[in-house]
C-alpha positions as protocol buffer text, in pm:
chain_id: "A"
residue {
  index: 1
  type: UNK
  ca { x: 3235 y: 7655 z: 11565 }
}
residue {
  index: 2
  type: UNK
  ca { x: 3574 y: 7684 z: 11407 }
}
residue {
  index: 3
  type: UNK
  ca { x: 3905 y: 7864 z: 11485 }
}
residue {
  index: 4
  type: UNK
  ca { x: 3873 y: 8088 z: 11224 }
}
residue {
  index: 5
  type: UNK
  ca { x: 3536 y: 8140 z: 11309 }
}
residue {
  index: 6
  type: UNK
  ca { x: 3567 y: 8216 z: 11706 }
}
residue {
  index: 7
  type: UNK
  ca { x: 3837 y: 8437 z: 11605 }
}
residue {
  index: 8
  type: UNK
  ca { x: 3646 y: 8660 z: 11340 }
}
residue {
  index: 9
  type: UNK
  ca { x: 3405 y: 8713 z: 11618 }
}
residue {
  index: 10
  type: UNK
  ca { x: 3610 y: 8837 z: 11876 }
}
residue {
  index: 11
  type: UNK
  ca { x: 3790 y: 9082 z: 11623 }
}
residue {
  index: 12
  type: UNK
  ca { x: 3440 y: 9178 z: 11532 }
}
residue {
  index: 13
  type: UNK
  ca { x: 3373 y: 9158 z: 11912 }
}
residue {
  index: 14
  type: UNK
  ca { x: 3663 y: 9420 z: 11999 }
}
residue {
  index: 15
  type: UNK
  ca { x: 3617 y: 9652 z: 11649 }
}
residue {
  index: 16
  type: UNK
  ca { x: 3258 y: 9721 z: 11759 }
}
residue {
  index: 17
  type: UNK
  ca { x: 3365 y: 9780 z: 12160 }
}
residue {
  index: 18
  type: UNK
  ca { x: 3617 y: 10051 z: 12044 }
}
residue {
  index: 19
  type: UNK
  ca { x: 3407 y: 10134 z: 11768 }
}
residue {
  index: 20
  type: UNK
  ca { x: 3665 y: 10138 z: 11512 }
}
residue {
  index: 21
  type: UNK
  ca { x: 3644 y: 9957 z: 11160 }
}
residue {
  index: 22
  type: UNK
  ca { x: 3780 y: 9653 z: 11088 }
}
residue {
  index: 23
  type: UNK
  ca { x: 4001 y: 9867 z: 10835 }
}
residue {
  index: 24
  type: UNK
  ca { x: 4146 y: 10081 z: 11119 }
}
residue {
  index: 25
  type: UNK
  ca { x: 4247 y: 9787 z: 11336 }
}
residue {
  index: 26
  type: UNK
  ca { x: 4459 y: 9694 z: 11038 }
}
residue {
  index: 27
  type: UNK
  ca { x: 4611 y: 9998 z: 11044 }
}
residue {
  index: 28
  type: UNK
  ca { x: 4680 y: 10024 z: 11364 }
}
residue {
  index: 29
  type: UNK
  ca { x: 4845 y: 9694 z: 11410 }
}
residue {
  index: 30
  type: UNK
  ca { x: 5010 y: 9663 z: 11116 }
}
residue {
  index: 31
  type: UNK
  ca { x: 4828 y: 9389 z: 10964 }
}
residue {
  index: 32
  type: UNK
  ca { x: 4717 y: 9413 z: 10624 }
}
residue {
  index: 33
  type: UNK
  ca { x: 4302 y: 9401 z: 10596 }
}
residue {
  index: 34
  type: UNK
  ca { x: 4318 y: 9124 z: 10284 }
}
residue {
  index: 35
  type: UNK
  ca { x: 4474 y: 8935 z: 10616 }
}
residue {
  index: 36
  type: UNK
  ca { x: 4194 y: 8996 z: 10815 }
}
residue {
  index: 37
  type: UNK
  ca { x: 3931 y: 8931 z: 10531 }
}
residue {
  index: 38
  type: UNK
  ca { x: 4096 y: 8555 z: 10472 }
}
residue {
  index: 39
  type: UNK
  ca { x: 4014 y: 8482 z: 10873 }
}
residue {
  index: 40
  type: UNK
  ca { x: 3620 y: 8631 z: 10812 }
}
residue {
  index: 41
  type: UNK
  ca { x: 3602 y: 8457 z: 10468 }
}
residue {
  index: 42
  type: UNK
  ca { x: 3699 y: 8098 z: 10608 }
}
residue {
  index: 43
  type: UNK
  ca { x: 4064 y: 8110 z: 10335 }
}
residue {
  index: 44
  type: UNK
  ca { x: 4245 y: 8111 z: 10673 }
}
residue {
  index: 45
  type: UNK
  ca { x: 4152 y: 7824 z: 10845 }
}
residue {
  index: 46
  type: UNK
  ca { x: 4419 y: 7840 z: 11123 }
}
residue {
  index: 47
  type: UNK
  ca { x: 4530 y: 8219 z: 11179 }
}
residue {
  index: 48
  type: UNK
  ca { x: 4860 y: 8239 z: 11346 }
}
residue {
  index: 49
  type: UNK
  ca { x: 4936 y: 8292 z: 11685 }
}
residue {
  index: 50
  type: UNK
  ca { x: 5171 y: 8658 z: 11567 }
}
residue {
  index: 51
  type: UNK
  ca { x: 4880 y: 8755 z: 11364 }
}
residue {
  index: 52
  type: UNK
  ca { x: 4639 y: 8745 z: 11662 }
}
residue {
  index: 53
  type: UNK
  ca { x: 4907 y: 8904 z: 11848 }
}
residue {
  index: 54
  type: UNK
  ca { x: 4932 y: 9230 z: 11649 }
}
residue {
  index: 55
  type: UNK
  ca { x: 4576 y: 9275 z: 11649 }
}
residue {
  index: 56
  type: UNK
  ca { x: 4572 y: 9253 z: 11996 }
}
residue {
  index: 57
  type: UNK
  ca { x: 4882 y: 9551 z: 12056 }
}
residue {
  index: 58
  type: UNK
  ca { x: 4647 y: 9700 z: 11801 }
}
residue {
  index: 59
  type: UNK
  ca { x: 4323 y: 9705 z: 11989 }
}
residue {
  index: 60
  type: UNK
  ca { x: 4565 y: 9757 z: 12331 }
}
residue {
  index: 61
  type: UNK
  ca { x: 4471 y: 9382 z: 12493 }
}
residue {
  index: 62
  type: UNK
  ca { x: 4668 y: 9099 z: 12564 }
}
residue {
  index: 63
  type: UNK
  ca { x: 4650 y: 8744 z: 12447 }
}
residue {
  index: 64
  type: UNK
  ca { x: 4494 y: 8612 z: 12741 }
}
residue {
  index: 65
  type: UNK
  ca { x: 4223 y: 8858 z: 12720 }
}
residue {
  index: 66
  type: UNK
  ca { x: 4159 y: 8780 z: 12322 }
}
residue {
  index: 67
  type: UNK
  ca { x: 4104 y: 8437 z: 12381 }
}
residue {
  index: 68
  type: UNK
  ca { x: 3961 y: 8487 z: 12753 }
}
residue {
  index: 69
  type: UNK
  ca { x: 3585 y: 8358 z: 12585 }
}
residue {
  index: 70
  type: UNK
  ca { x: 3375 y: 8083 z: 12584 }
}
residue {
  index: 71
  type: UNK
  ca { x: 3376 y: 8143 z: 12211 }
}
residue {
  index: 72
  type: UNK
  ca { x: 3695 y: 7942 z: 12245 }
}
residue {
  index: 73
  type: UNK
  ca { x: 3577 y: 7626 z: 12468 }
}
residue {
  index: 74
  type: UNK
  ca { x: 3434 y: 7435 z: 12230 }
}
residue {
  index: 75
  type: UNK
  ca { x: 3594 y: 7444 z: 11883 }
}
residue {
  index: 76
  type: UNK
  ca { x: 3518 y: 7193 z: 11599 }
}
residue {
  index: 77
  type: UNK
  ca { x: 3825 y: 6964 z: 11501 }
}
């Protein structure tokens, strides 16, 4: 799996937990959905580290906990 990949996953992961759209995490963290749509679509091949961030003050979890999955364990180069 890739970066971009494991990371559309757990945004999907945390959207459908809260059960909020992928258009209201935007909005709450700030982060513009067109963003968002270039990590799901594969345009964004490595997000970066402040995007992730925001989303993650958006959805109320911390770094750690984001990337706390063995979605992340065995990326593709």
């Amino acid at each position: 799996m890739k970066l971009y990949e494991a990371v559309g996953r757990r945004i999907l992961y945390y959207c459908k937990e809260r059960n909020i759209t992928v258009n209201k995490l935007c909005t709450m963290s700030g982060i513009i959905q067109s963003t968002v749509n270039s990590i799901f679509s594969g345009r964004s091949k490595n997000p970066k580290l402040e995007t992730i961030n925001c989303l993650c003050q958006g959805l109320g979890i911390t770094l750690k906990e984001f990337f706390d999955s063995e979605l992340f364990e065995n990326l593709d180069d």
